[in-house]
N, C-alpha and C positions, 0 to 999 in steps of 0.2 A: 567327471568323465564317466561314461558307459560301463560296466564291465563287461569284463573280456571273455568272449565267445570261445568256446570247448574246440581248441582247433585239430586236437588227436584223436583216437578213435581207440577202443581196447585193443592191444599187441595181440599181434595173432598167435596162436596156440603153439608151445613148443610139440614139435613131432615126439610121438611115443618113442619112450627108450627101448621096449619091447619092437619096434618097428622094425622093420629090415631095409638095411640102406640100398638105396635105389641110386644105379649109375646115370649120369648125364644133366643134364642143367632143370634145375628146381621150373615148377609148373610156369609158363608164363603169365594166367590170369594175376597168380600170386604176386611178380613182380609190376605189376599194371597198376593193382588195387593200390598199393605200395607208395609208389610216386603218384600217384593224384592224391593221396591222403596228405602226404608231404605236401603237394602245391598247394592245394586248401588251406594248409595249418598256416602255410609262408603266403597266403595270399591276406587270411584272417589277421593273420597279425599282423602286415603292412596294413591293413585297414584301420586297425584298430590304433597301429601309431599315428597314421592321418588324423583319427579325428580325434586321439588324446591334442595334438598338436595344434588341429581349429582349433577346439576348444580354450587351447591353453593361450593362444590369439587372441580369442572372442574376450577371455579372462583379464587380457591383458590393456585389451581395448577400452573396455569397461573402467577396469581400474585410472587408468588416465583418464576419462573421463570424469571420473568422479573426483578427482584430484583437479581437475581444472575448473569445473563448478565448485566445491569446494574454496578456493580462492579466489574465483569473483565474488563468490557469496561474501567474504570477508573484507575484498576491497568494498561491495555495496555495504556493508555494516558499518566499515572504518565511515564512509562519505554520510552515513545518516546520522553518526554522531558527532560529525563533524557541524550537519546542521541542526541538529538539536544545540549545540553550543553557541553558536552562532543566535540563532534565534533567543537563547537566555541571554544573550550579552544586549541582544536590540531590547528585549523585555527591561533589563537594567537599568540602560541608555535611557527607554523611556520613561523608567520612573523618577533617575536623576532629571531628566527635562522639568518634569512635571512638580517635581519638587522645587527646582529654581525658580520655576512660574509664578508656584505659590510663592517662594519668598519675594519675586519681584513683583507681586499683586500687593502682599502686605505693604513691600517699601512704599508703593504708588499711594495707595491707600492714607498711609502715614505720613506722608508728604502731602496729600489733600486735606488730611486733618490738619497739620500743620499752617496749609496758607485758609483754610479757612476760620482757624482760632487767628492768624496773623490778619484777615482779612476784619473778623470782629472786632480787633482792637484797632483797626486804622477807622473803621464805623465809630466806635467811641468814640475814640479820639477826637474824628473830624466833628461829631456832634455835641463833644464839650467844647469844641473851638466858635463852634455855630451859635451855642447858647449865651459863649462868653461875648462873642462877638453882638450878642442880640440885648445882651444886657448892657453894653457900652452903650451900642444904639438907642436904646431902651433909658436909659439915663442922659444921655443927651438931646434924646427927645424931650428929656423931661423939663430940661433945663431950656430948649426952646420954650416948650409950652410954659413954663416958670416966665420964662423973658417974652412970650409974644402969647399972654392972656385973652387980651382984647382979641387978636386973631382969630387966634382958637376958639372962642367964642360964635366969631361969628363965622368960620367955617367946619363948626364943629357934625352938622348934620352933613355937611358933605361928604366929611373924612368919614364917616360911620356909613354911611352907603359905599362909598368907593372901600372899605374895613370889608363891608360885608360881600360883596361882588368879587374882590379878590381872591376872599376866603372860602365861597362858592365855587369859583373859577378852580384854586385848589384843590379843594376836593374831588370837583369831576376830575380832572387831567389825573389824581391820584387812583380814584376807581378806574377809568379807562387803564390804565397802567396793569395795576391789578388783574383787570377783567383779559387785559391781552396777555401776560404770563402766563394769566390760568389756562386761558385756549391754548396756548403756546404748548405747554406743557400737559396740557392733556395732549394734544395731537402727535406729539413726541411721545409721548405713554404710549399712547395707542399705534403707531406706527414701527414701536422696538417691541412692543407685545408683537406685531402681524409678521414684522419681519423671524423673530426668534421661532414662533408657533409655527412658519413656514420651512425654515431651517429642519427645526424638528421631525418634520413630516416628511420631507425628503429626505432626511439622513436615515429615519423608520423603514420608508419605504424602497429606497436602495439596501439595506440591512437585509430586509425580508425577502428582496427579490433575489439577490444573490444568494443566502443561506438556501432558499428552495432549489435554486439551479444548481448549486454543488449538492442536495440531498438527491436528488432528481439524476444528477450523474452519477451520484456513488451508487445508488439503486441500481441502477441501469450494470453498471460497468460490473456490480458485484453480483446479479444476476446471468451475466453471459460467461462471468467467470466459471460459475457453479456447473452452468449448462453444460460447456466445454468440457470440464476435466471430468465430471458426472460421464457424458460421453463416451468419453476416450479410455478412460480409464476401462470403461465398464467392458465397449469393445475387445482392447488389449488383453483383461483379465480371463473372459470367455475364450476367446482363440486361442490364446496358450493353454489353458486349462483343459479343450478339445486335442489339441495338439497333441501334447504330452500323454494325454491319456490313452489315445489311439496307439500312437507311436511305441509304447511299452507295451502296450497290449500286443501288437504285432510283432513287436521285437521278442517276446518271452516266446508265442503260441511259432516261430519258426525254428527260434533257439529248439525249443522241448523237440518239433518234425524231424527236425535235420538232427540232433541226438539218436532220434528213434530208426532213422532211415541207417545211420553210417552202424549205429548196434546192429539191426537188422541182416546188414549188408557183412559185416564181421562174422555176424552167427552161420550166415548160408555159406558163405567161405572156406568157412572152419568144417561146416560139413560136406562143403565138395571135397575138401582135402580128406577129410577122415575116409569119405567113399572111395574115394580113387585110391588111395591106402588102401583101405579094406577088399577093394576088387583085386587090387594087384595079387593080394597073402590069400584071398581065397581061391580054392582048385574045387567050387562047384558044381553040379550036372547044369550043364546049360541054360535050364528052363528057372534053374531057382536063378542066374544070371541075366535072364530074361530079364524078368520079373524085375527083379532090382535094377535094371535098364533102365526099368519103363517109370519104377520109384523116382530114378537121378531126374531122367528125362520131368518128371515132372516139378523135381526140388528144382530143374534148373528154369522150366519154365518160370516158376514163380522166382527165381531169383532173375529172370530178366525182366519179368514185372516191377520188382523190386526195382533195379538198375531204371527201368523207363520212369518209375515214381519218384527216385532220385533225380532224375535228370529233371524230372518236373517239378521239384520242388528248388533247386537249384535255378531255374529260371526265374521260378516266383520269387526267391530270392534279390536274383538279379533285378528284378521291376521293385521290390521291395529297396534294394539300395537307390534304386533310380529314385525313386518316390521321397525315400530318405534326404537325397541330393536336392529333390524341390521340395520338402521342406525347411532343409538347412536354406536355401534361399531364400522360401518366407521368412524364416525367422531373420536374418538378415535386413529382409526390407521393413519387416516389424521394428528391428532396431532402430532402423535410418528413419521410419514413422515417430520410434519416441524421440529418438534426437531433435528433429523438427517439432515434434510440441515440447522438449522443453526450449527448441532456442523459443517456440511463441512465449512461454510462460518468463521466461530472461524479457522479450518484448513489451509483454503486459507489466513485469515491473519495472521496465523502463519507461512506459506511460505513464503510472502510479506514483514513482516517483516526482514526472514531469510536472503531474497535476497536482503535488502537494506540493514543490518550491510555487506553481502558478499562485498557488490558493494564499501561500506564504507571501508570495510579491504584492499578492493585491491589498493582506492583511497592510504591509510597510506603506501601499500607497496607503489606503485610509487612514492609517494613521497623520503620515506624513500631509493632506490633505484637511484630516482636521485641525493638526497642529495649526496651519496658514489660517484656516477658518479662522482659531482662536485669536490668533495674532490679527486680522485685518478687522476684527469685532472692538478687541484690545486698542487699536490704534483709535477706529470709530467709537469707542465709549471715552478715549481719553479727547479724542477732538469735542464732542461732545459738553465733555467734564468742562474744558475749558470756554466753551461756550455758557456752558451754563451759570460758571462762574463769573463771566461776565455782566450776563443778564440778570446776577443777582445782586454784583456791586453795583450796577445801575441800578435798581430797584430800590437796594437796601430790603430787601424780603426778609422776613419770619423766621428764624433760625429752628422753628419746629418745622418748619416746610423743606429746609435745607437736611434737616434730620430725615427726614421722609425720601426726599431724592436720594439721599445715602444709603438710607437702608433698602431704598428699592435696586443701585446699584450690587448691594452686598448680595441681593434675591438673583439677581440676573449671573454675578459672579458663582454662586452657588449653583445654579441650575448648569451653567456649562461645567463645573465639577463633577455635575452627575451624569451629563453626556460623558466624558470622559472615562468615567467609572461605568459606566454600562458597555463604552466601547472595548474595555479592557477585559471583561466580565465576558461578552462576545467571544475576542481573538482566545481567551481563556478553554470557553466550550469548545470552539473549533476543534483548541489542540485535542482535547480529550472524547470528541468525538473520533477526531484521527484515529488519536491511538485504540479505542476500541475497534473499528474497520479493522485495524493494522491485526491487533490479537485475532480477530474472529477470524480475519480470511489466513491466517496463522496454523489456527485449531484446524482450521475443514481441510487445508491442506496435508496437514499432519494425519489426518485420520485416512486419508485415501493414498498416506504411502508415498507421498511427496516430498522431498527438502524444501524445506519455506525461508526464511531469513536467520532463524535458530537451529540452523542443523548443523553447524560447526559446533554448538553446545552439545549440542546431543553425539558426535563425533567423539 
């Protein structure tokens, strides 16, 4: 509040007790100066209760203000750690996912070991049944060729061409066999290579495109932030700074005038009265009465001068309250100006917010999007599997070839582990890019005088 402006004026002189009393009613100027000193002092001070009582409005305004920001600010703190929990529980979820994976990769895994050790001994098996069965033949042949010599003899050159044309025949239809797995099987290689290498390149390339577009936005957004409150601030700081500083300056330099005009104005008072006393008790020759005629005459001219420079400063005054009155207006609209930039700065963290749950929901889709990936891969390596299984119990293929398809699936299993682990390694930096944005536009806040997210801390 202001201090309170001198609203009295020095008591006017008590009359000499040496005086001689004088009949009839005291000087009228006396009773004049009197009551307008009075209206002044009762005008001053109603003044001065007015604007102790704006002010004490303006104080009160503020204060609720700041008491109701204050408690958003803690509902928005409660809702951000609400999703930070949130977001460690889906982080959890997903690691439990990824661990069941794994152990329903091994079970898969260990179940194809399984029928393919079960698959090797039904191969044995049927090949000692094959051998046993060749040796029955094999001795009963023999026992023909024992009982039908002569025959034998003489279709012996035949059965040895028709021996060797069979055994020929064999062999090709076994290499074509051969030669068609291996194509087979390379073009399968080669087409889970193009497809995986394709995969890869689009999941890189949608990674990269999106990380630039949220860098690209946070730049931008945290750019205009700076601009703005840089601004606003700077303005706001400068005009009150003018303000204030005029405003005391003019308030002291009329304070000090109007002190000097109402002493002034006491002093010449005090000597009209003493004169007019002193004219009454003196009985001098007329000319030295003159003469001090012409003294008063002149103390009183300069005491209406006085009174005319009163009255003109008392007007300047008056424009000086007027002026007082439009600035308590600006300040006013000043007010209603930060009001409006903080509800924007409430606005801007209510977009910042928006666009980290957005950033967060796209984080759940990829995830949720590679999961399927993995799964419809999963389903197409086990369709696969089982194809290939097939085309091996036909064959009877090379159990170091079957080790090779095995170990090439454990390469393909492993490579999507490390997609996984890069994609997690990602959502990782995300967070932590966040939270740095979050601290930084924190500090610049803090520093230019603002309440940021931690100023119920600081409270």
């Amino acid at each position: 509040m202001p201090p309170k402006a001198k609203t009295g004026s020095a008591p006017p002189p008590e009359p000499s007790a040496e005086a001689p009393v004088v009949d009839g009613p005291p000087p009228p100027p006396e009773e004049k100066v009197d009551g307008k000193q009075l209206w002044l002092a009762t005008d001053a001070l109603q003044k001065s209760k007015a604007m102790r009582n704006y002010f004490q409005l303006e104080r009160d305004k503020i204060t609720s203000f700041w008491e109701i920001s204050k408690r958003e600010l803690e509902a928005t703190k409660a809702e951000l750690r609400q999703k930070e929990r949130e977001r460690a529980e889906m982080t959890e979820r997903h690691h439990i996912e990824t661990k069941v994976y794994k152990q329903k990769m091994r079970h898969v895994l260990y179940e194809h070991q399984v029928q393919i050790a079960q698959m090797k001994m039904e191969a044995e098996r049927t090949l000692k049944n094959k051998q046993e069965e060749h040796r029955q033949k094999e001795s009963e042949l023999h026992d023909d060729n024992r009982s039908l010599k002569l025959l034998q003899r003489e279709q012996e050159l035949l059965h040895r061409d028709v021996a060797s044309t069979l055994v020929e025949k064999n062999d090709r239809a076994i290499t074509d066999q051969q030669r068609d797995f291996e194509r087979q099987q390379k073009e399968m290689h080669l087409k889970y290579e193009k497809k995986i290498k394709t995969l890869r390149e689009d999941m890189e390339r949608q990674r990269k495109d999106e990380i630039a577009i949220i860098e690209r936005r946070k730049e931008d957004h945290i750019n205009e932030l700076r601009e703005m409150h840089d601004k606003a601030f700077q303005e706001i700081k400068d005009y009150y700074n003018e303000i204030t500083s005029n405003n005391l300056e003019t308030i002291r330099t009329l304070k000090d005038e109007v002190y000097s005009r109402k002493r002034t104005e006491a002093h010449n008072e005090k000597a009209m009265f003493d004169i007019a006393q002193t004219n009454k008790r003196l009985t001098e020759p007329l000319t030295k009465a003159q003469k001090q005629k012409k003294q008063l005459e002149q103390e009183l001219s300069s005491y209406a001068r006085d009174r005319a420079a009163l009255k003109t400063a008392k007007q300047e005054l008056r424009q000086l309250e007027q002026k007082l009155k439009t600035l308590m207006w600006e300040h006013e609209v000043l007010g209603q100006r930060y009001g409006k930039l903080d509800e924007d700065r409430d606005l801007i963290f209510s977009k910042y917010n928006s666009m980290l749950q957005e950033i967060q929901q796209k984080a759940v889709f990829k995830r949720v999007l590679v999961h399927r990936k993995i799964e419809v891969v999963n389903s197409q390596l086990e369709r696969k599997d089982a194809q290939l299984s097939e085309i091996l119990k036909q064959a009877n293929v090379d159990p170091a070839a079957i080790q090779g398809v095995e170990r090439r699936v454990d390469e393909l299993i492993g490579e999507k582990n490390h997609t996984i682990e890069e994609l997690q390694q990602l959502l990782a930096a995300l967070t932590q890019r966040h939270e740095r944005v979050s601290g930084a536009y924190e500090t610049y806040l803090r520093q230019n005088g603002v309440p940021g997210l931690q100023a119920t801390t600081v409270a």
